[in-house]
C-alpha positions, -999 to +999 in steps of 0.1 A: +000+000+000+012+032-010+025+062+017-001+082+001-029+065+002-018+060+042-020+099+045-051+103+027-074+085+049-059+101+077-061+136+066-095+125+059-097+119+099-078+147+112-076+177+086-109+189+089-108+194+130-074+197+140-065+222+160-030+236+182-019+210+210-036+216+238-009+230+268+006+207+290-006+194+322+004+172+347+015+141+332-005+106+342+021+081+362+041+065+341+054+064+303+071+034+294+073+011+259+062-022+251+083-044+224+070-076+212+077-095+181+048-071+164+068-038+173+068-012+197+050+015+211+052+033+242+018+040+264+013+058+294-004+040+322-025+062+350-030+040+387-051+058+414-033+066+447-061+037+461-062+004+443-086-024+457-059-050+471-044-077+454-066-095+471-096-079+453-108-078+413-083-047+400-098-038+366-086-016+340-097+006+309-079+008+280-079+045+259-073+041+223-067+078+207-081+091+174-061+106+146-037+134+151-036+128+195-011+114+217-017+090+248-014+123+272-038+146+250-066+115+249-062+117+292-064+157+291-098+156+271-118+128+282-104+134+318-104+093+324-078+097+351-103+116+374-128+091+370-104+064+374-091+083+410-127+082+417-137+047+409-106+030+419-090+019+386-061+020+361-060+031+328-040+025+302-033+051+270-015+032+238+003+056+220+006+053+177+037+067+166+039+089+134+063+062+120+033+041+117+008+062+107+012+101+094-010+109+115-004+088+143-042+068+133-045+031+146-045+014+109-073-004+118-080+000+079-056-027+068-061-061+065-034-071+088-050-054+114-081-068+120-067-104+128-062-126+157-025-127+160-014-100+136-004-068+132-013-039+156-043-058+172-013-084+183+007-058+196-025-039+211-038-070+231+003-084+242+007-050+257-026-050+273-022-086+288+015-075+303+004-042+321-027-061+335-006-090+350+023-070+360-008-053+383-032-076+391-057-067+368-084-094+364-111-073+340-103-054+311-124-025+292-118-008+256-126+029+252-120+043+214-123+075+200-129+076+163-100+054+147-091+046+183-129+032+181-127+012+151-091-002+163-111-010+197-139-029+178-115-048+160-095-059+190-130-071+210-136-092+178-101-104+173-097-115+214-135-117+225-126-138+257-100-112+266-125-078+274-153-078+298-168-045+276-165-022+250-172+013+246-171+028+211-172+070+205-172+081+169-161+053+152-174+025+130-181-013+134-159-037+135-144-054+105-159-023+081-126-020+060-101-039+048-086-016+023-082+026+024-116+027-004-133+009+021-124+028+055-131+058+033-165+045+022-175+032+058-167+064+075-185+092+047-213+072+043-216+045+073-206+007+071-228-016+052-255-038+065-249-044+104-263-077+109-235-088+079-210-071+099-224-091+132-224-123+110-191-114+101-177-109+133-191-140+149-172-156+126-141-141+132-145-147+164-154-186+160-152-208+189-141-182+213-176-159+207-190-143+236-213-117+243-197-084+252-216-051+267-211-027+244-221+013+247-214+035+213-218+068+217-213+092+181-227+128+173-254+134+152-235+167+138-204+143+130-188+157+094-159+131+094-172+093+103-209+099+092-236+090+123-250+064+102-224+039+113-242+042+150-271+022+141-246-004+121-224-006+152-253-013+175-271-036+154-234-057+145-230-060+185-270-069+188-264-099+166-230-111+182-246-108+214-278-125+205-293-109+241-270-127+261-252-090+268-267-051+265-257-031+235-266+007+246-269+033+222-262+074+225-272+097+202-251+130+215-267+161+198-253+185+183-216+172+190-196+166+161-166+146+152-153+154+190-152+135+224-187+150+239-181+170+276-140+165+271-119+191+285-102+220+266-075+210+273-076+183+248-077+186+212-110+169+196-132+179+227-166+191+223-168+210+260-205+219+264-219+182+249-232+152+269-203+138+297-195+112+274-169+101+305-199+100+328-213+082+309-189+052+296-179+048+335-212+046+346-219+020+312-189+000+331-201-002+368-240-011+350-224-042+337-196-050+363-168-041+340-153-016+373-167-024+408 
């Protein structure tokens, strides 16, 4: 695949709402790198000054960023951290390099990336499993934010047995692309038929399917991934879960392609909108994914 066509899809993403890096503010805890045979990339992880005991269930939600953010920007504007000081849990930030995308987008577009095993959702789900047993974390969530989201739903689909819920904002369903035409498609018009997509992903997911909560939020003023692919991302999770786990939907009006009631400080933040935060955490303690 050619560099271009890389950038194109990601200036698709990030050209038409970028805006100055936010100013710095305290940093979460720690920044470190993770190296497997799939690569590197470095995260930052955030751990509350109280964490339930090892004795107890630690949980932890992962924070996949959008186009053109970093791992501290995504904890400035959805303000995670305080939530997590709050509730009692960790959260971890990946972090995709400019060297593997222009624009720093999870390539959740590519082929290679939407397999068990492979690629970035390899890399994604090694990191995840060593921060969570280097602190006794025993359930695991997956927050996205527009390519972060569609990275996110192609992890849950790739390692279903893994994540005890998902929580999609902006993005699109699962398994939408395989090829730049078709991320470009999916995201100006909305992914194709939903209950294909669910079919599809049930497959994927073969003998290790499972029903996963899932809450996907997106605005209905979105100018980048088009709100249509809300209705195809509820109604793929409706059919993989066949009842056995709630699929929530939130239409957030009048936000668009922005994380609704994120902080200024962040870039892609729509201030005055719905606590999208407030609501993803409270979507967690519903279903027991954070106690």
């Amino acid at each position: 695949m050619s560099h271009r066509l890389l950038v194109s899809i990601a200036l698709v993403v990030a050209g038409a709402c970028a805006r100055a890096q936010a100013p710095a503010s305290p940093a979460p805890t720690t920044r470190a790198t993770y190296t497997s045979a799939q690569g590197s990339r470095e995260f930052v992880m955030f751990a509350p000054a109280s964490l339930p005991g090892r004795g107890e269930e630690r949980a932890m939600v992962v924070m996949l960023h959008g186009c053109a953010q970093t791992a501290d920007d995504m904890a400035r504007g959805t303000r995670m951290n305080a939530a997590a000081e709050r509730e009692r849990f960790i959260v971890l930030y990946p972090e995709q390099p400019a060297s593997a995308n222009p624009q720093r987008c999870w390539n959740w577009f590519l082929a290679d990336n939407v397999m068990r095993d492979k690629g970035e959702t390899a890399l994604l789900a090694e990191m995840i499993d060593s921060v969570a047993r280097a602190h006794g974390v025993r359930r695991v969530s997956l927050v996205g934010m527009s390519a972060g989201a569609a990275m996110a739903a192609n992890l849950a689909v790739a390692y279903p047995e893994r994540y005890a819920a998902l929580a999609l904002h902006s993005g699109v369903p699962a398994l939408a692309a395989n090829d730049v035409m078709g991320a470009l498609a999916a995201m100006r018009q909305g992914a194709p038929d939903g209950d294909a997509l669910g079919a599809a992903a049930l497959a994927a997911m073969g003998a290790r399917a499972r029903p996963i909560p899932v809450i996907a939020l997106h605005g209905s003023d979105d100018k980048i991934v088009s709100p249509n692919n809300l209705d195809a991302t509820v109604r793929q999770w409706t059919v993989v879960n066949a009842g056995g786990a709630s699929v929530e939907k939130v239409v957030l009006s009048g936000v668009g392609h922005a994380w609704s009631g994120g902080s200024a400080e962040g870039t892609f933040t729509a201030p005055a909108g719905p606590d999208a935060t407030g609501m993803i955490v409270a979507f967690l303690k519903r279903v027991k994914a954070i106690q």
